[in-house]
N, C-alpha and C positions, 0 to 999 in steps of 0.2 A: 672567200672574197672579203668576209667582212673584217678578218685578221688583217690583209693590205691596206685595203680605205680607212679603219679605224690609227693604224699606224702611220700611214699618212695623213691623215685628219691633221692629228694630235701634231705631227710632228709640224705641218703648217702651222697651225697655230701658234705656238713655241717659239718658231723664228720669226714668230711678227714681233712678238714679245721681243727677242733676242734683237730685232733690228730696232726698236722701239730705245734699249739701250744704247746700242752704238748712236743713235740720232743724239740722246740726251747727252753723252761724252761731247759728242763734237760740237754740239751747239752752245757749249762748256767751255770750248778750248782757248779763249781769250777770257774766260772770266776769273778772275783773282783767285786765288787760292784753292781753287775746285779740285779735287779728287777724283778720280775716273773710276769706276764703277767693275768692276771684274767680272763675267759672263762665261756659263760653261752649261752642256749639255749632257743628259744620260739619260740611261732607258729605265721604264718604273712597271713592274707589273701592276697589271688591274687585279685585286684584291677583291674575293666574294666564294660566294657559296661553292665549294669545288675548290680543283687547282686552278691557281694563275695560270690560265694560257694566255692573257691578252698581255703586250704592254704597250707602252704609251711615250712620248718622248717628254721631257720637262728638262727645260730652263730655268735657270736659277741662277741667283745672284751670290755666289757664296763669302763676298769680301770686295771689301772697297781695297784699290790700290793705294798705297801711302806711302808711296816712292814721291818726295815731295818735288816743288817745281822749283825753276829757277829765280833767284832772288835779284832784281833788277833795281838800282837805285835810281828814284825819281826825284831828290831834291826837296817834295813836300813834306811840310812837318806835318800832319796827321796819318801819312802813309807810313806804316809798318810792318815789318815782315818776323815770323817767327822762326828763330832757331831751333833747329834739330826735330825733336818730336815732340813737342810741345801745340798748344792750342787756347787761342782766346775764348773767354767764356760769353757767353750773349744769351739775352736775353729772346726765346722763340718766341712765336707768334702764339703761342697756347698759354705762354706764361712759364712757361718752366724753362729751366737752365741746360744751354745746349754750347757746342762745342764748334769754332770755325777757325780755321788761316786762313778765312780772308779779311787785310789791312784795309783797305780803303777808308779809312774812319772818315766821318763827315760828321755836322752838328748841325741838330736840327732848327728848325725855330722855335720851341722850347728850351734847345742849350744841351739839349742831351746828345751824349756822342754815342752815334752808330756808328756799324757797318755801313757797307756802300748800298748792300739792298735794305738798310733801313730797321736794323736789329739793335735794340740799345746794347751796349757793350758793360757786362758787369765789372763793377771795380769791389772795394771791400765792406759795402754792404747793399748793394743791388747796382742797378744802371747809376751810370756817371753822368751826373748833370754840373756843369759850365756855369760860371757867371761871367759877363763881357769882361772880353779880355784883347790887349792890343797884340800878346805875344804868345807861341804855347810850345813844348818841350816837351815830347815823348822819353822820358829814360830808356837804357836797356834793360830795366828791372820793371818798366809797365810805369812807375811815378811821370804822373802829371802836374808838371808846375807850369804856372802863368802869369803872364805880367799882367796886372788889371787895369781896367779901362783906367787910362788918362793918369798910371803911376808912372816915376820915371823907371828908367833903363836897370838902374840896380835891384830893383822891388819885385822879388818872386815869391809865390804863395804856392805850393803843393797842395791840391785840388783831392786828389784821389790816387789809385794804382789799380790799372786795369789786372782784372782776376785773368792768371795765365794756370793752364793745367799741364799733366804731363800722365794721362793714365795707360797702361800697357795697349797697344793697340786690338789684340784680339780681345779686348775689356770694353771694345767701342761697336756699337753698329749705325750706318747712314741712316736717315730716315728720308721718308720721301718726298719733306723739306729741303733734304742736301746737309742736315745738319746732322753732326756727330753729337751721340748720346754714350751714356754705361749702358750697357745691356742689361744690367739687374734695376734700372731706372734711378738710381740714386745720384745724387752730385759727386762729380771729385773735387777733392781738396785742394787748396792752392799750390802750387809748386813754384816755390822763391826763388828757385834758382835758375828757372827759364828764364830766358834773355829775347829782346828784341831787336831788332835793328832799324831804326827810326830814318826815313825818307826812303825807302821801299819797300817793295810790295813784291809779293811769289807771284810767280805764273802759274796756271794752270799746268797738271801737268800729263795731261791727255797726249798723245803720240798720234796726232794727225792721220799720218800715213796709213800705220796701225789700225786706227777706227777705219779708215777709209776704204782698207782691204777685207777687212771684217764686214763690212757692208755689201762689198758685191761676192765672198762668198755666200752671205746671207740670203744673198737676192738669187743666186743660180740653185742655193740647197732649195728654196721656196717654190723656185718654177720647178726643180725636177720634183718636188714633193705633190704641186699642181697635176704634171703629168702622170704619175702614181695614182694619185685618185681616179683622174680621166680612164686611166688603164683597166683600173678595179672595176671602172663603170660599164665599158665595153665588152670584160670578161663576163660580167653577170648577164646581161644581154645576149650574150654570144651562147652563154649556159644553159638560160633560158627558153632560149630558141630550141636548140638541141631537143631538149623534155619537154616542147610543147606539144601538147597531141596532136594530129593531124586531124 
């Protein structure tokens, strides 16, 4: 009995995990440049003294998807979108140098451009910080030029160029920031020849549908995983009964 309960324990467990994913895709699926998260199942022997009889179910995350989203032109000059496989560099929240498509740039009340969630955006030698400007101009090469407060119409000043990468993708992994790292923790190099395209922004590119049906297979593997236990429960009881003395 305890080979079935343990196998269902485990495998409950797993799909809470696995459903825990599919929530975090889909509550994803409108935010700018997100990446969807890849999910897959298999069985693990338990490992110890003797042979493995027992195993165990485990979920795992083995690879972000990087089938990118749809590029939507919005009009705004700080929105931008990245071509092919390429990625803007930003600055994380720990301090160190991480990896996003998502455009939404914005500037802070400091003058520093983020992201939309608030990431300073590295140009070519740390975050890109603004001085008041009437006018501004994303390139396709990441150059930032801007007409400065109160110059006229013909007067542009090149500010900075936001740092764009382009490292092999299986050279990346998500973190559980959302942000794209190297795997061996080191910086990539800049890549010149990534392009942008200024006044849009990618979409997400999460498959709605897809999460959606992944969610109530999740939710029916979970209750018949429930009933399994239940089962396990009643056997042993029923066992029990059998070999109890009279």
């Amino acid at each position: 009995m305890d080979r079935m309960l343990y196998v269902a324990m485990s495998g409950a467990r797993e799909t809470l995990i696995a459903q825990g994913n599919a929530s975090n895709n889909l509550a994803n699926a409108n935010t700018t440049g997100f990446l969807a998260d890849l999910n897959q199942f298999r069985s693990m022997p338990v490992f110890g003294p003797g042979h493995p009889t027992r195993v165990y179910a485990l979920d795992e995350r083995p690879q972000t998807d990087f089938t990118h989203g749809t590029i939507t032109q919005t009009g705004r000059d700080l929105d931008v979108a990245v071509k092919g496989g390429g990625w803007i560099a930003v600055q994380a929240r720990d301090g160190g140098e991480a990896y996003t498509r998502r455009g939404d740039l914005q500037i802070d009340p400091n003058g520093v451009l983020t992201t939309g969630d608030g990431l300073p955006v590295m140009g070519n030698s740390g975050p890109i910080a603004l001085p008041p400007f009437d006018a501004i101009n994303i390139g396709a090469d990441g150059t930032i030029s801007i007409r400065p407060q109160g110059a006229p119409p013909s007067e542009l000043a090149v500010i900075d160029r936001i740092k764009l990468v382009a490292p092999a993708f299986d050279q990346m992994i998500k973190g559980p920031d959302g942000l794209m790292r190297l795997k061996d923790g080191t910086e990539a190099p800049a890549a010149f020849e990534q392009r942008l395209v200024s006044g849009a922004l990618e979409s997400s590119n999460v498959n709605i549908v897809n999460e959606m049906v992944d969610m109530i297979e999740l939710s029916r593997r979970f209750e018949m995983q429930i009933k399994l236990m239940k089962t396990a429960e009643e056997t042993a009881a029923s066992a029990a009964s059998v070999v109890k003395p009279v």
